[in-house]
TORTILUM-664629 format. One line per 8 residues: number of its first residue (from 1); for each residue z, y, x of C-alpha. Coordinates in pm, 1 decimal. Example, Ala and Ser with C-alpha at 12.3 -4.5 7.8 and 13.67 -1.06 7.14 Angstrom:
2
1	780.0:-450.0:1230.0; 714.0:-106.0:1367.0
end
This chain:
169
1	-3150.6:1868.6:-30.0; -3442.6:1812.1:-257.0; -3410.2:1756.7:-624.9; -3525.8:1439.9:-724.3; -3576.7:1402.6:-1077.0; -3519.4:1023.5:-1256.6; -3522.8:862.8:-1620.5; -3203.2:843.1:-1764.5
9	-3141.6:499.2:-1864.0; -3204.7:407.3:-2232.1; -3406.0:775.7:-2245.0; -3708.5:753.3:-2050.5; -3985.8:939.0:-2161.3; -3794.5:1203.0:-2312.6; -3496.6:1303.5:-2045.4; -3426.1:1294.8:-1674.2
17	-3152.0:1397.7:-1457.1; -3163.0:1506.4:-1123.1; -3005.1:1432.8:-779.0; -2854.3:1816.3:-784.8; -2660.8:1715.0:-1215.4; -2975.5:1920.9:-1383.7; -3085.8:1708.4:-1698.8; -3423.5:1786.1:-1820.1
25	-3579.9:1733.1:-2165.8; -3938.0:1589.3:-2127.9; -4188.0:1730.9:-2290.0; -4309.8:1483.2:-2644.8; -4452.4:1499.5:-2993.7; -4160.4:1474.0:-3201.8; -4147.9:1401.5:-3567.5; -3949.0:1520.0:-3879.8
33	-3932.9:1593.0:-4253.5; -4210.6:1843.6:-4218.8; -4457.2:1631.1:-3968.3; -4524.4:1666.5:-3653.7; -4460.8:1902.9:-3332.4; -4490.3:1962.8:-2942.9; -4172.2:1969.5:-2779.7; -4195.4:2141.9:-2437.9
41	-4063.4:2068.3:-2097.0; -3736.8:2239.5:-2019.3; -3418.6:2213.0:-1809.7; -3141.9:2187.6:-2047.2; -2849.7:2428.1:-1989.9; -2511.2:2287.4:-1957.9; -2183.7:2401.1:-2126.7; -1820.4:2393.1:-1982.9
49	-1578.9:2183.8:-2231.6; -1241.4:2322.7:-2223.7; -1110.6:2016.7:-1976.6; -1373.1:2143.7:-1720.3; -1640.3:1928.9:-1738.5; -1992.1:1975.9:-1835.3; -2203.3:1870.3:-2099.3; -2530.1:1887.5:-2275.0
57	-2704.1:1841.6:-2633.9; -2940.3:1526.3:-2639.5; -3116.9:1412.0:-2975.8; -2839.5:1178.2:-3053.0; -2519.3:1422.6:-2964.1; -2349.8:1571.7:-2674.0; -2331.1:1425.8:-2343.4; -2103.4:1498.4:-2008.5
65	-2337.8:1534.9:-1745.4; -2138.2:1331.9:-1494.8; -2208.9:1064.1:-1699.9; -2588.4:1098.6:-1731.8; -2643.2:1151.5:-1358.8; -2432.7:802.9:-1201.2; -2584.6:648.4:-1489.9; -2925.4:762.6:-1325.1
73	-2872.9:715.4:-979.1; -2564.4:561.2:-923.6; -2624.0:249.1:-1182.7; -2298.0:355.8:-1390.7; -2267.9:127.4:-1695.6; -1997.5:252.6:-1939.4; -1797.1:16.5:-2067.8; -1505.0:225.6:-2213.9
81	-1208.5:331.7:-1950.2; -1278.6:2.8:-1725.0; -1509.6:224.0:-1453.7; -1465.9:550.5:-1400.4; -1684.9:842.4:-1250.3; -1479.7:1041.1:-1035.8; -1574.9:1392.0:-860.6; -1529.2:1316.1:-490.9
89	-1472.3:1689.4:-416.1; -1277.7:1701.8:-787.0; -1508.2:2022.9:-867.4; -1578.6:1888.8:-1247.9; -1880.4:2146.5:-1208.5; -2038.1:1932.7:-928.4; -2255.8:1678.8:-1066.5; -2431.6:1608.6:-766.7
97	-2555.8:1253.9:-744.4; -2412.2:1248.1:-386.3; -2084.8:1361.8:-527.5; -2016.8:1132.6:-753.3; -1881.3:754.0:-710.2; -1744.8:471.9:-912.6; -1363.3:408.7:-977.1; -1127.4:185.6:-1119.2
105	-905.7:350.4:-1376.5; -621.7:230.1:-1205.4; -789.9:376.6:-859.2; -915.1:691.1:-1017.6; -504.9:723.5:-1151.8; -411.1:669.0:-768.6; -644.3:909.9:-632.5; -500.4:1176.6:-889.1
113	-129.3:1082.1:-784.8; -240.9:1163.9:-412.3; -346.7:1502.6:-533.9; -104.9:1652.6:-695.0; 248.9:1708.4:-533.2; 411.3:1376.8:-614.6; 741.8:1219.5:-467.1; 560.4:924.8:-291.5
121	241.9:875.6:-63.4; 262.5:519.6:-239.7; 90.7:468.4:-621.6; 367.5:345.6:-834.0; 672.1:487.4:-614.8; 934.0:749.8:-677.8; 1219.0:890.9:-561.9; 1536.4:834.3:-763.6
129	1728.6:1146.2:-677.0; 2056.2:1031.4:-857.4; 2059.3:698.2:-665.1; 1901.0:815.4:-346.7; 1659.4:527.1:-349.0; 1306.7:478.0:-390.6; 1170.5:319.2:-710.5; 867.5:96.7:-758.4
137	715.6:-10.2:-1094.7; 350.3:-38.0:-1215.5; 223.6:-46.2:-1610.9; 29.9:-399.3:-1672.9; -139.4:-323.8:-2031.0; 41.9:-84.4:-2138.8; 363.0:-157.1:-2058.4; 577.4:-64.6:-1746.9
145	757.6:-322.8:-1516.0; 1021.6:-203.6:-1252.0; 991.1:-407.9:-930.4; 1288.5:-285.4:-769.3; 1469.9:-10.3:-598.7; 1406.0:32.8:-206.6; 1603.4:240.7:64.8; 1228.5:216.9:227.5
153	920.1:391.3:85.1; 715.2:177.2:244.7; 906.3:-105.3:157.2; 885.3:-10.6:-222.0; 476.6:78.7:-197.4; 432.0:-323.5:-87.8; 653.5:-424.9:-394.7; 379.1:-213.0:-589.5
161	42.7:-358.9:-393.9; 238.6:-709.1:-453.8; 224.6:-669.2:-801.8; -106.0:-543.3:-833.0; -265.8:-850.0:-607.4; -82.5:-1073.7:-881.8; -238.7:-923.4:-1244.2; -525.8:-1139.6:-1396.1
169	-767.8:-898.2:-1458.5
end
């Protein structure tokens, strides 16, 4: 794959990220208390937070590369924890352009629950060991509602996608 380099929005003319998660510092004239001075060309080097994820120094603070890159080629807007970007391949490391998509919260939440070794297939469902039933609820701002108790998983995982189809968002 080549490595296409692009502005960053709200930083063109002095960094770009590319296709393959590199973010590059352009080079500029930069000014400070003492004048004036060239600032050269150079791929900034990335470093590993302690969640995983990578992120670099820009002039205003530190950013997570992730980030920078769907913002670049993905038209990612943040807006706080509204739209996510998610690691397809969940390889935090991987800040590929073509590995990198847009997610709900709520979505990017589901996707997690599929991962790791839950009791349900379904987002929102359990298993209640002490009643031997399955248990649907789903958190609406905040704040959980139970929907019910089902003998049928799948029965339980439409009381959840019910619910869902019904918040005003």
């Amino acid at each position: 794959m080549k490595e296409i380099y692009k502005d960053i929005p709200t930083y063109e003319g002095m960094y770009k990220a590319s296709s393959l998660g590199n973010i590059k510092s352009l080079s500029r004239v930069v000014t400070n208390k003492r004048g004036f001075y060239n600032l050269k060309e150079k791929i900034l080097k990335p470093h590993k937070r302690p969640d995983g994820y990578l992120h670099v120094s820009l002039n205003e603070g530190c950013f997570l590369v992730h980030i920078l890159v769907a913002m670049t080629f993905i038209n990612h807007k943040p807006n706080g924890r509204k739209i996510m970007v998610d690691h397809i391949d969940e390889n935090k490391s991987n800040n590929k352009a073509d590995n990198l998509q847009l997610l709900t919260n709520r979505q990017n939440v589901a996707k997690s629950n599929l991962l790791r070794n839950t009791s349900s297939k379904h987002t929102g469902v359990c298993w209640d060991k002490s009643r031997n039933k399955w248990v649907a609820q789903i958190k609406i701002n905040g704040k959980r509602k139970y929907l019910g108790r089902f003998t049928n998983e799948l029965e339980a995982g439409k009381a959840y996608q019910t619910a869902l189809k019904n918040i005003d968002i």
